[in-house]
RODO-2510 file (C-alpha; in nm, 4 decimals, decimal comma):
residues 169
     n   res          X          Y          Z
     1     x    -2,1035    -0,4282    -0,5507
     2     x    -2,1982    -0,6235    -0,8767
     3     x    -2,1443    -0,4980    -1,1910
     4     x    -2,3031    -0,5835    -1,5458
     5     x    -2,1611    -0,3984    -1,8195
     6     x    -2,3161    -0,0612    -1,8733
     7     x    -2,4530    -0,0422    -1,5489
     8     x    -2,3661     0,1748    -1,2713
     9     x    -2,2683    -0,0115    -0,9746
    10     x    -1,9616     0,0963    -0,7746
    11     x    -2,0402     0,3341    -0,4755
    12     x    -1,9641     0,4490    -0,1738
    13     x    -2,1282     0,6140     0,1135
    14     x    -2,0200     0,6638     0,4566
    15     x    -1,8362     0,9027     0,7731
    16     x    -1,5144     1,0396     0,6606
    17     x    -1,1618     0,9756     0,8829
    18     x    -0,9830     1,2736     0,7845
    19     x    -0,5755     1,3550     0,7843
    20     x    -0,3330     1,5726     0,6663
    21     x    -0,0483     1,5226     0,4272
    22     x     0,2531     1,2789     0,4307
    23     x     0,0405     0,9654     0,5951
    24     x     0,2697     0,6975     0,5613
    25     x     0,2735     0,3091     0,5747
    26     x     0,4441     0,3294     0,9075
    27     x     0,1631     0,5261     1,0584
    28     x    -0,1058     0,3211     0,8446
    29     x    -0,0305    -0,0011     0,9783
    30     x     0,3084     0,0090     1,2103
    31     x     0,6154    -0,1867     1,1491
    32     x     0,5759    -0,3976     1,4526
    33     x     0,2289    -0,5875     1,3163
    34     x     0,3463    -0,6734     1,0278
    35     x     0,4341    -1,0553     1,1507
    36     x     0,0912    -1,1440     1,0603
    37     x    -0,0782    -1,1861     0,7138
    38     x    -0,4152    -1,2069     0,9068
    39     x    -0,6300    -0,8697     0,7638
    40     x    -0,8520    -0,8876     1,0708
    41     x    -0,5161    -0,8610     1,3177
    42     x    -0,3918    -0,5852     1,0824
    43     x    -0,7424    -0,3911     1,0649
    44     x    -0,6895    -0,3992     1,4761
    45     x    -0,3699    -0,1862     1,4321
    46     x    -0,4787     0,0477     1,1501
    47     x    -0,3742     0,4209     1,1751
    48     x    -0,3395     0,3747     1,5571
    49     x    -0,0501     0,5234     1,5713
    50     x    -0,1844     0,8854     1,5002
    51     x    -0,5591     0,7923     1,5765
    52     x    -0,5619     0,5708     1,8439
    53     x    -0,9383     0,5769     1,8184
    54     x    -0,9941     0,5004     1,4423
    55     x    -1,0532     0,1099     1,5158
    56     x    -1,3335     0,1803     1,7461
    57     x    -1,4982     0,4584     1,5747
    58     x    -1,4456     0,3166     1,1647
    59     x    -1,8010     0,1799     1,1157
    60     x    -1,8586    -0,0710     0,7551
    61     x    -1,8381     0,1697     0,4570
    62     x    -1,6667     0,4608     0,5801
    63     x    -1,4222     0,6692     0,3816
    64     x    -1,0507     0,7752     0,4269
    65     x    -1,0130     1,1662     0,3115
    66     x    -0,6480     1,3144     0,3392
    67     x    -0,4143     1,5771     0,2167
    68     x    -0,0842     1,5085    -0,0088
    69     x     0,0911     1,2113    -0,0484
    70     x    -0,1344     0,9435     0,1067
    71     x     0,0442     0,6441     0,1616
    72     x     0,3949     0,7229     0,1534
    73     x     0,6973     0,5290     0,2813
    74     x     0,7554     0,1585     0,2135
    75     x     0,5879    -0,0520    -0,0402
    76     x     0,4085    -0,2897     0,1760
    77     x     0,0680    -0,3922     0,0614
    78     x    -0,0015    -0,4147     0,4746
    79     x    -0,1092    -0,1046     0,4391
    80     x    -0,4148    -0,1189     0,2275
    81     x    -0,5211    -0,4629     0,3192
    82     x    -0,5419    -0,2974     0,6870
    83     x    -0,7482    -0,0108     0,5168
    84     x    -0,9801    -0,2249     0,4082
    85     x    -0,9913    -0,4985     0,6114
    86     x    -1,0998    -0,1816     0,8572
    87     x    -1,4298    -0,1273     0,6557
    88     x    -1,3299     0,2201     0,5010
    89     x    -1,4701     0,1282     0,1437
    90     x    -1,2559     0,4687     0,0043
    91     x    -0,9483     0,6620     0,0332
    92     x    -1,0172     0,9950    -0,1082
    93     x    -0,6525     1,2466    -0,1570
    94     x    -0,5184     1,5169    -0,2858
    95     x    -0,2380     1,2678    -0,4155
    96     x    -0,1242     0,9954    -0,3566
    97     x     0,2618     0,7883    -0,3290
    98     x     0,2727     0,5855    -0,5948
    99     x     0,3428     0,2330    -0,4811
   100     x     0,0630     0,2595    -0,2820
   101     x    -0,2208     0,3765    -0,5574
   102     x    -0,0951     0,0169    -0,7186
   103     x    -0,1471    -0,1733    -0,4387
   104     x    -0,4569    -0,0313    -0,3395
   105     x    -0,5987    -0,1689    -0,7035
   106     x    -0,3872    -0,4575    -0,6496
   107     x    -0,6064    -0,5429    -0,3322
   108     x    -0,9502    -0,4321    -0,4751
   109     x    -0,9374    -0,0653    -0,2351
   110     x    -1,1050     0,2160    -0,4207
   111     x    -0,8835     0,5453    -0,3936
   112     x    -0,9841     0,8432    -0,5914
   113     x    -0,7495     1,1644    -0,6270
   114     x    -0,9547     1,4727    -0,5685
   115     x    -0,7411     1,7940    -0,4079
   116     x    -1,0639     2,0017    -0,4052
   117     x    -1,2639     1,7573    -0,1750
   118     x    -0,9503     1,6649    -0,0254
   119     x    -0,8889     1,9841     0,1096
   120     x    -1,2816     2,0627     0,1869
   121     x    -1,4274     1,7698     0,3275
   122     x    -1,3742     1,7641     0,6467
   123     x    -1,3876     1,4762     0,9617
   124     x    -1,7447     1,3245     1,0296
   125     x    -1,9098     1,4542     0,7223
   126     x    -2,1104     1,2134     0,5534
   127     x    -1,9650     1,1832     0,2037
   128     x    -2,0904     0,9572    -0,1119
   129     x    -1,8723     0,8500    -0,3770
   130     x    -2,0274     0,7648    -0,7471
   131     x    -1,6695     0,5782    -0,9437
   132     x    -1,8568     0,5366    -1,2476
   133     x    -1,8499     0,9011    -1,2890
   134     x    -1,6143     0,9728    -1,0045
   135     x    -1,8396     1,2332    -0,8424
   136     x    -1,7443     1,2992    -0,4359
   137     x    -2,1006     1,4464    -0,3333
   138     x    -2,0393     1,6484     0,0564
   139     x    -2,3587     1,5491     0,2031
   140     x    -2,2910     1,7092     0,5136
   141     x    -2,2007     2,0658     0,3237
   142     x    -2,4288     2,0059     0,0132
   143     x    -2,1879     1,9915    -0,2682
   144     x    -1,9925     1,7909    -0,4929
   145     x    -1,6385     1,7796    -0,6503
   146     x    -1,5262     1,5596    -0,9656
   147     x    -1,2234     1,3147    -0,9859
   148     x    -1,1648     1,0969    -1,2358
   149     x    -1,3535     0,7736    -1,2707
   150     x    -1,2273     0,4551    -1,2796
   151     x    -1,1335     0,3026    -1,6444
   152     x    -1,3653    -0,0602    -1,6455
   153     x    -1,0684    -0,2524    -1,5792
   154     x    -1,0239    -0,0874    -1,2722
   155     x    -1,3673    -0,1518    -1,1891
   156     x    -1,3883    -0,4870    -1,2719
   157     x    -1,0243    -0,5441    -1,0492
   158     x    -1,1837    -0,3628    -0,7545
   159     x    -1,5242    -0,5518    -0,7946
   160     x    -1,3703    -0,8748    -0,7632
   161     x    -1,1422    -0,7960    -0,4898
   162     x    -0,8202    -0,7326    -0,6328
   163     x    -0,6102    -0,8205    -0,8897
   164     x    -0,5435    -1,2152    -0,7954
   165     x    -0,8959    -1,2784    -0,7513
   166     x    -0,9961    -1,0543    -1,1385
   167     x    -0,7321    -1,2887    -1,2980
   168     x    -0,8976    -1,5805    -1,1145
   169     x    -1,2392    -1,5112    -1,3033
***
């Protein structure tokens, strides 16, 4: 994803991974892997704990869709990194905890908060994401839903790969 100003540039497309509500850090990337910094290692453990298949079926580009209060818990940026480190290139809720919304930026992951395509889409539906105007199109089911697009500075920190790397340039 490259962006010039003015042009639209920051999409997704892929299979969604879909949970419920209250997914937490713990269950994102579990307590016991977090003695590494390496994103690979932590993309090995992600979500195994209630998906112990997600690693071997999360293909490049894929998208996260869950219920309420994705990303609860503690406030370790583990989490996300493991996310996307994964390949999922969106995390689609209803909401989402707080901490974690800011490190998702932080590390350049896209989340959007949509309940209405949170609560519709459902597992292996092929789902599109357009964050310049922050329409979810439902391939699979043929129809759309509307968040709310990313403001450009949140573009231009997730299209450099996080905050560290948008300060760097």
């Amino acid at each position: 994803m490259k962006y010039k100003k003015g042009q639209t540039y920051m999409k997704a497309h892929g299979t969604v991974h879909k949970y419920g509500d209250n997914v937490d850090t713990d269950v994102i990337i579990p307590a016991r892997y977090l003695n590494t910094a390496d994103h690979k290692e932590l993309a090995s453990h992600c979500m195994e704990d209630i998906d112990k298949d997600f690693v071997k079926n999360v293909k490049e580009g894929d998208i996260i869709v869950a219920n309420m209060n994705f990303g609860c818990g503690s406030s370790r940026e583990h989490a996300p990194i493991a996310i996307k480190a994964s390949g999922i290139s969106c995390v689609i809720a209803s909401t989402f905890a707080r901490i974690f919304y800011r490190n998702a930026i932080n590390i350049g992951l896209a989340i959007l908060e949509c309940d209405e395509a949170a609560k519709d889409i459902e597992n292996g539906n092929e789902v599109e994401v357009d964050f310049d105007t922050g329409v979810i199109t439902n391939v699979t089911k043929g129809c759309t839903y509307k968040a709310e697009p990313f403001p450009e500075f949140i573009k231009d920190i997730i299209n450099k790969g996080g905050l560290l790397n948008s300060l760097k340039k």
